[in-house]
C-alpha positions, 0 to 999 in steps of 0.5 A: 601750754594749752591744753590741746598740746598736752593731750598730744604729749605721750605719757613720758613728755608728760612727765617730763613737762611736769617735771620742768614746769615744777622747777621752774615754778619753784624757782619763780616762786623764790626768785619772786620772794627774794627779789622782783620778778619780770611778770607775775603773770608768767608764775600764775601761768605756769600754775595752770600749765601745772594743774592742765598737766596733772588733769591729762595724767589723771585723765589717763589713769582712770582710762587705763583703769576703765579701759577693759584688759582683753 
């Protein structure tokens, strides 16, 4: 997922996103100890489409935080 489809996701597809590319990342993870996995490539990929998400939430936050209540 690039970065451009993320920064579109409202704050509860973000979440949710984050939520399922984790599970499937721990699966990938144990599937590729036990056994062998289809492409690594593809657990390296979604490590970063983890850390992309986590960016945008963090970026959200500290504009909420900035953004003066009026």
């Amino acid at each position: 997922m690039k970065y451009k489809d993320i920064k579109a996701l409202s704050d509860k597809d973000l979440k949710d996103n984050l939520k399922d590319e984790r599970e499937s990342y721990t699966k990938m993870k144990f599937t590729h100890a036990i056994s062998q996995v289809e492409s690594t490539a593809r657990i390296t990929a979604t490590r970063k489409t983890i850390a992309r998400l986590h960016t945008e939430r963090r970026s959200r936050q500290l504009n909420a935080q900035n953004t003066p209540n009026v």
